[in-house]
C-alpha positions, 0 to 999 in steps of 0.5 A, spaced: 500 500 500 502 506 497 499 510 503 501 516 500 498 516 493 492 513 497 492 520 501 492 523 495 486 519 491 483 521 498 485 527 497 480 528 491 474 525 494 471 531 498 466 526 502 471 521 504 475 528 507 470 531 510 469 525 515 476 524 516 476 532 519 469 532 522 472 526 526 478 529 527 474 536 530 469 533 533 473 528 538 480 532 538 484 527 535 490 528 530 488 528 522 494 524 519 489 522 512 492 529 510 500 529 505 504 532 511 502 526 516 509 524 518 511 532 520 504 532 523 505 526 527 513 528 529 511 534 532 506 530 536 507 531 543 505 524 545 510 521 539 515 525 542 514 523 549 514 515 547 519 515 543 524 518 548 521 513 553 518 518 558 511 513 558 510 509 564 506 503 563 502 500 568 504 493 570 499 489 565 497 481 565 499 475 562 495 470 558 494 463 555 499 460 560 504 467 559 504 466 551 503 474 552 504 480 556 499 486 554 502 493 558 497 500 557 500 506 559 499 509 565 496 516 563 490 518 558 495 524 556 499 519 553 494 515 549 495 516 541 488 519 539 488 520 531 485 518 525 488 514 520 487 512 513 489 504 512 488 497 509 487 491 515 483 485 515 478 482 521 481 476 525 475 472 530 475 472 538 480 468 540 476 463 545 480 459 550 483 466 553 479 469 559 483 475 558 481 476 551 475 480 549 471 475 545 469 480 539 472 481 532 479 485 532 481 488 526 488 487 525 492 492 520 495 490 513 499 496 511 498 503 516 504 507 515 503 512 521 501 505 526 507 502 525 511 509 526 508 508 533 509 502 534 516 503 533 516 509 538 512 505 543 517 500 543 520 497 550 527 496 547 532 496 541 531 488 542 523 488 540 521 487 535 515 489 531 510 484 529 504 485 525 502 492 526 497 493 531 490 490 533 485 494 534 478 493 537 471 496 535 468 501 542 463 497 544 456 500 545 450 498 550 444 498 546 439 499 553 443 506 552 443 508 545 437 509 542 439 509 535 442 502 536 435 501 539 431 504 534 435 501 527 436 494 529 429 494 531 426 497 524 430 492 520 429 486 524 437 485 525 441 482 530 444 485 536 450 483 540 447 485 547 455 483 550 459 486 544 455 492 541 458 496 535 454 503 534 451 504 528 452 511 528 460 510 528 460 504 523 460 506 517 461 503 509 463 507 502 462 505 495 465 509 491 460 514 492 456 514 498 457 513 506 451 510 509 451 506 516 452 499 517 450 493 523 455 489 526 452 483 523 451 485 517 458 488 517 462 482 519 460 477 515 461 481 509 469 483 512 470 475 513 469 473 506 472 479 504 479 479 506 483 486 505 479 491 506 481 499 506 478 504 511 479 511 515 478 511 522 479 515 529 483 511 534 485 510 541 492 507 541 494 506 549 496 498 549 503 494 548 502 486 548 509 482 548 509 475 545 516 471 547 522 475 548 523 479 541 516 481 538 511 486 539 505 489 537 500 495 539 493 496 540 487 499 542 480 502 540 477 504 534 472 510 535 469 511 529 470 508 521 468 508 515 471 502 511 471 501 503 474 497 497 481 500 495 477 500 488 472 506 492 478 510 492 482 509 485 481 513 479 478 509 474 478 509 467 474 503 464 472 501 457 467 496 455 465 491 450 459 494 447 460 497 440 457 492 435 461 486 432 464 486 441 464 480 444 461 478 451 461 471 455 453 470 458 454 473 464 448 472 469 446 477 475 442 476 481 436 480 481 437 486 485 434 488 492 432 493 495 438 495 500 434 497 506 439 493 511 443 499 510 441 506 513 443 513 514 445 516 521 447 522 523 453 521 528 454 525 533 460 528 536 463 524 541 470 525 546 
């Protein structure tokens, strides 16, 4: 993923940067889907904090019988809060872990700035940087929102009552459009998906050790909208339609009605 001709086609998409600066403004996060992200995030006081290991971290736990160890930092003034632009995959709970939050993570494929901060959070030159950072999804209680009460309702879609994801802070692109998505609805379509793009506001506050060597980040995602890399890429396409063109039979599906997916205004958020 070449992040910076990326933010370049993002760049040339005014709905895509408009979100990108709401969620940034509304919730006092770092912009990093901008051309200068790498002087933004180097004048970062909390990157520069990390990077000369000025953070303390708490005393964290263990898991699966000590296979990993996952440290936080101490104080919220040291907790990464940005918004990110980047490719990342969805990876199943974890079962067998008490420790382990059993919901759906989101695992970063390429995410130049996180692994920035992944080497600023480093323990020591000896560690090493594994697979970028893992990332879970706010959670939201149903019982207290009433968008996720009223929507859920309205199209008949299933609930997570333990590992609720608000439909005000989840969020799909298609090229040209954002409309918002259900947890249901959206994992099952990332799972056969693979590789996915998205921009999202982030909390990076946590370390998780593996063995002596290796290491990666993690946190929460605030707020996302996720999308296809063809959504973003300029498309120049030509089709066999003029007489004497050839093309194979092809078959489509009748097309519903997609009124799984609706729109909700999100609203500001800390």
């Amino acid at each position: 993923m070449d992040y910076d001709k990326h933010i370049e086609h993002i760049q040339g998409i005014p709905i895509l940067l408009h979100e990108a600066e709401t969620m940034a403004s509304h919730s006092g996060s770092c912009n990093l889907v901008q051309k200068d992200w790498e002087e933004t995030l180097e004048n970062l006081q909390v990157h520069q904090n990390h990077k000369a290991r000025r953070v303390q971290y708490s005393k964290g736990y263990s898991g699966l019988n000590g296979a990993y160890n996952v440290r936080s930092v101490a104080s919220s003034a040291n907790t990464y809060k940005l918004v990110v632009l980047g490719s990342f995959y969805l990876d199943k709970p974890k079962e067998g872990d008490v420790h382990a939050l059993n919901d759906w993570s989101f695992k970063t494929r390429n995410c130049p700035p996180l692994q920035r901060i992944g080497e600023a959070m480093r323990e020591s030159d000896s560690k090493t940087l594994n697979d970028g950072a893992r990332l879970f999804m706010e959670s939201c209680t149903p019982a207290m929102c009433v968008h996720c009460q009223t929507y859920h309702k309205k199209f008949n879609m299933e609930c997570d009552l333990n590992r609720n994801w608000c439909v005000t802070k989840l969020r799909v692109f298609n090229g040209d459009t954002i409309k918002n998505t259900f947890k249901s609805q959206l994992t099952h379509m990332l799972d056969t998906m693979g590789t996915f793009m998205a921009i999202c506001q982030i909390n990076i506050y946590s370390r998780t050790s593996y063995g002596d060597d290796k290491f990666k980040v993690g946190g929460l995602i605030k707020n996302i909208i996720i999308f296809q890399e063809s959504a973003i890429l300029p498309q120049q396409m030509s089709f066999a339609t003029e007489e004497g063109d050839t093309l194979p039979a092809i078959e489509f599906a009748e097309q519903k009605e997609e009124e799984d997916i609706i729109h909700v205004q999100p609203r500001k958020n800390n």
